[in-house]
N, C-alpha and C positions, 0 to 999 in steps of 0.2 A: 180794266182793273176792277176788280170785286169789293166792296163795302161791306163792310158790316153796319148792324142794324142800324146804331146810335151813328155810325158817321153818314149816313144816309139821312136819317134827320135832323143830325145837329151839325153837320160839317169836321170837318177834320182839322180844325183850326186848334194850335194850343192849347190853349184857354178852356176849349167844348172838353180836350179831353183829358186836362186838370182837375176839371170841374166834376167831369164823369166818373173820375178815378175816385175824389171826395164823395162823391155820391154812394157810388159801390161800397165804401167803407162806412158809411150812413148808416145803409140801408142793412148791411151786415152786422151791425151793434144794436139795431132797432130790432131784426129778427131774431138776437141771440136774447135778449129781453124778453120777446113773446115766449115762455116757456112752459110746459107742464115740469112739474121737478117729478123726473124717476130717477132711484139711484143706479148705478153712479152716474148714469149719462142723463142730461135732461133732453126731452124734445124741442125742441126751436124750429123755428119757419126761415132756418140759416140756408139746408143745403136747397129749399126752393131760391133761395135768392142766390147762389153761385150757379145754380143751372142758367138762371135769367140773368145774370149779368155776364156769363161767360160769354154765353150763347148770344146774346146779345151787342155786348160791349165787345168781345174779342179779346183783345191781350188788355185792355184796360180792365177787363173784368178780372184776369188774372194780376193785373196788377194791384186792383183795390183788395184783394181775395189777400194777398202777400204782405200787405202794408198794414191789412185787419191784423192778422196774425203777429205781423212784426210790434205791433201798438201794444194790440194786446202782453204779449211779452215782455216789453218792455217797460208793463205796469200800468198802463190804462185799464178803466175796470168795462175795457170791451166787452167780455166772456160772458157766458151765461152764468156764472159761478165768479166773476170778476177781473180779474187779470194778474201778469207779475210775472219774475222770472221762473219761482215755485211753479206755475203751470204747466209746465214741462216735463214737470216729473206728476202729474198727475194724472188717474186711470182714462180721462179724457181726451186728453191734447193729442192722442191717434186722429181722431178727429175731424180734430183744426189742419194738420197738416198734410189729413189725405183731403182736405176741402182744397188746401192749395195747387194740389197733384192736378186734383179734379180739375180744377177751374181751368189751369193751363192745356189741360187735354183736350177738353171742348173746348176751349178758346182756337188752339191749333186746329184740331181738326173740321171747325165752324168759321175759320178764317175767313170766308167766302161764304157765309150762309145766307143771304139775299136769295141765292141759285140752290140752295138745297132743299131735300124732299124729306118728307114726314118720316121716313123709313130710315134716310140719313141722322135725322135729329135727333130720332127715339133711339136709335143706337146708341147713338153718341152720350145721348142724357142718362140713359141707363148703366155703358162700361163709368160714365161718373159717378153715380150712388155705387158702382161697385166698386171701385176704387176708394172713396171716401168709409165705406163698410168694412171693407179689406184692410186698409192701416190703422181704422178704428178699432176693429175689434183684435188686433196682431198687438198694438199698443197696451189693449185693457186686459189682454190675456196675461202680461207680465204680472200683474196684478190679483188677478182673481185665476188663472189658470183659462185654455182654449175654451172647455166647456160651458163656463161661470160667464164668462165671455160674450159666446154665442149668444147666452139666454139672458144676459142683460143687456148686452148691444146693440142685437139682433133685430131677437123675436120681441120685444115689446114694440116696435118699429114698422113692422117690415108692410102692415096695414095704410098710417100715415103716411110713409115713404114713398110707396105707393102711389098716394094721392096727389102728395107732393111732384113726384114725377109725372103724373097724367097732367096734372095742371102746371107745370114748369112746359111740358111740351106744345100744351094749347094754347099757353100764351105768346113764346116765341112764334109758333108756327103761325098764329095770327098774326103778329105782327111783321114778319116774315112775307105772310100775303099782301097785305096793308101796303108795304114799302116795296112789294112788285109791283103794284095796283099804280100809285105814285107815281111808278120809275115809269110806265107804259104809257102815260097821260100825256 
């Protein structure tokens, strides 16, 4: 049977992934704080932390990814802009809820990622920024129209996302090797 990252080093016990679940939603309110403010969307160091805890935590990382969003909503000032039920109808919250899509996809399709290959990963990490791009800028289109969209969604982005992504993949795939290195000993 296959493990992901974090039940390979913290066991698969309750508690490890109670704990894990609180951590992901942590670590997700800490990186929506890191922010440059551009309008309307700000940058945040959020979608490297869903590529890493999907990818890594598995469905806990989609669970803490669900639980952000749901807090958030429900009025915690998670958000990069705060929180509330009002967030939902803002040119953002495309977002948040293609982070959720995301998270669950590479969680799925990384169920098993201990055994997977850099070719696998970077896939996988890449259809997730397009998907979290994809409902983001469909959402902020209602708002400013497709094009307005594009170029405020997008293109002030698509540099750091970038980075984000090379560095969301070198760290899983390290630690990926790390936890074969372990399992062979």
């Amino acid at each position: 049977m296959s493990r992901t990252i974090t039940e390979n080093l913290f066991g698969t016990h309750f508690f490890s992934k109670y704990y894990l679940t609180i951590l992901g939603v942590i670590l997700l309110t800490i990186s929506s704080k890191i922010s440059i403010p551009f309008y309307p969307v700000p940058m945040t160091l959020q979608t490297l932390v869903v590529f890493f805890i999907a990818a890594s935590m598995g469905m806990i990382g989609f669970y803490s990814t669900f639980i952000y969003v749901v807090l958030g909503v429900l009025g915690l000032p998670l958000f990069a802009n705060g929180g509330g039920i009002g967030y939902i109808f803002s040119p953002t919250f495309g977002f948040l809820y293609g982070m959720v899509i995301s998270s669950f996809m590479i969680a799925y399709i990384l169920k098993s990622e201990v055994n997977t290959g850099l070719i696998k990963l970077s896939a996988t990490i890449l259809a997730g920024a397009f998907i979290i791009f994809l409902c983001g800028i469909s959402h902020l289109s209602f708002f400013v129209g497709i094009e307005q969209a594009i170029n405020l969604g997008l293109l002030p982005f698509l540099y750091s996302e970038f980075l984000k992504i090379v560095l969301a993949i070198a760290i899983i795939f390290g630690l990926i090797q790390r936890v074969n290195q372990k399992n062979h000993k």
